[in-house]
C-alpha positions in Angstrom: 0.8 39.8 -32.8 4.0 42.3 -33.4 5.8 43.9 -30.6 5.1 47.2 -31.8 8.5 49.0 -31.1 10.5 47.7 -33.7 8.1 48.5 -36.5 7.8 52.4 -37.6 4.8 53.6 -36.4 4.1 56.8 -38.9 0.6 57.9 -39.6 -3.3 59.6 -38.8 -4.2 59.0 -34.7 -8.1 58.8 -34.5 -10.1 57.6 -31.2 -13.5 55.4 -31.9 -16.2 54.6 -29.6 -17.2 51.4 -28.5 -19.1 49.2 -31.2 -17.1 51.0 -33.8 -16.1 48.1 -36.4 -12.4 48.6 -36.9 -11.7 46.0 -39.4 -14.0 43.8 -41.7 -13.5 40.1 -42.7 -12.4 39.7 -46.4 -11.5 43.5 -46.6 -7.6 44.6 -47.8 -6.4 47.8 -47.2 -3.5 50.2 -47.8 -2.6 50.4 -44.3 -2.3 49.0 -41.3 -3.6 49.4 -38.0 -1.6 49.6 -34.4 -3.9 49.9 -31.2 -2.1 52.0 -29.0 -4.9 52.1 -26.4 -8.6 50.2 -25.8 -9.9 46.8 -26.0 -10.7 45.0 -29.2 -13.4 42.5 -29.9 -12.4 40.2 -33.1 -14.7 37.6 -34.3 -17.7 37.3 -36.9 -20.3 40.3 -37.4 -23.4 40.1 -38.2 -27.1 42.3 -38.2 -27.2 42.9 -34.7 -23.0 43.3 -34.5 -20.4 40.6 -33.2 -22.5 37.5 -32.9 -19.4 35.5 -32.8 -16.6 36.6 -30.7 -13.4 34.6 -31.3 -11.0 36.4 -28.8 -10.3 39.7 -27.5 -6.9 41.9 -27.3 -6.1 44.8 -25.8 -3.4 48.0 -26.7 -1.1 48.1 -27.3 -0.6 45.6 -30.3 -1.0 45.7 -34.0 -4.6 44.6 -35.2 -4.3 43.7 -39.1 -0.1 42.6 -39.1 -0.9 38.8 -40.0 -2.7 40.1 -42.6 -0.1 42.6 -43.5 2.6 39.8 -43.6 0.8 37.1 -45.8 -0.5 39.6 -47.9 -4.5 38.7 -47.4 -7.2 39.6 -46.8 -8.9 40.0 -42.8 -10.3 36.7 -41.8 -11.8 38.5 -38.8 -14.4 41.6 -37.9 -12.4 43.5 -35.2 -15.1 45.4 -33.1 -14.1 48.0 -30.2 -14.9 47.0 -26.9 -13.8 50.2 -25.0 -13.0 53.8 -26.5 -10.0 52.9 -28.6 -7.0 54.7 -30.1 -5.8 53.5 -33.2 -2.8 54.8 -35.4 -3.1 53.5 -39.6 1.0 53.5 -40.9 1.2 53.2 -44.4 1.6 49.4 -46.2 4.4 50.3 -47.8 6.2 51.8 -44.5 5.2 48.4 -42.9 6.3 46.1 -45.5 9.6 48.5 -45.3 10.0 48.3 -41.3 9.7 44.6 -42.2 12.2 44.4 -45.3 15.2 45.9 -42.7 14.6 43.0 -40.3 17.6 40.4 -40.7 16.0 37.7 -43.4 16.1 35.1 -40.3 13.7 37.3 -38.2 11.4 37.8 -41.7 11.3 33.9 -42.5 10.3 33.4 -38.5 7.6 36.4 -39.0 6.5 34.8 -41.9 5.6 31.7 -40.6 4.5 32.8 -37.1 2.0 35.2 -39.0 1.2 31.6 -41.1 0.4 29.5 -38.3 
């Protein structure tokens, strides 16, 4: 997980309700996610929701930013445990924030989010 305050944080602030899936295994997408409030299942998903839970974290913290880092897609489902709020900041914002970090700091990222 980042420490969320040295990463910008622009972007749509929505609230979902407990069992809402948050993030899908094998799914990409053009943003990504910081939990600023709520408890967060991750794990596998299946019919009758998480059938597997691997861990749990709780806001705030960012949700996809391994992903985000390596450039892949989710490995995990991420399933709200408790009403969450969630910001979305843009890829390309991310990958920026991340691009103004010393190269030292990025090669350390890098292999932390690798691990």
């Amino acid at each position: 997980m980042l420490r969320s305050g040295f990463i910008e944080q622009a972007g749509e602030v929505r609230t979902f309700a407990p069992g809402s899936v948050l993030l899908k295994r094998g799914t990409t997408s053009d943003s990504v996610m910081h939990v600023e409030s709520g408890r967060v299942a991750m794990g596998v998903t299946g019919a009758d929701g998480l059938t597997h839970q691997l861990g749990e974290v709780e806001g705030p913290f960012w949700l996809d930013a391994t992903d985000a880092v390596l450039a892949q897609p989710s490995v995990v489902d991420a399933v709200a445990e408790s009403e969450v709020r969630l910001r979305r900041t843009p890829l390309s914002k991310f990958r920026q924030s991340l691009t103004d970090l010393p190269p030292m700091v990025q090669m350390v990222l890098h292999d932390v989010a690798g691990v």
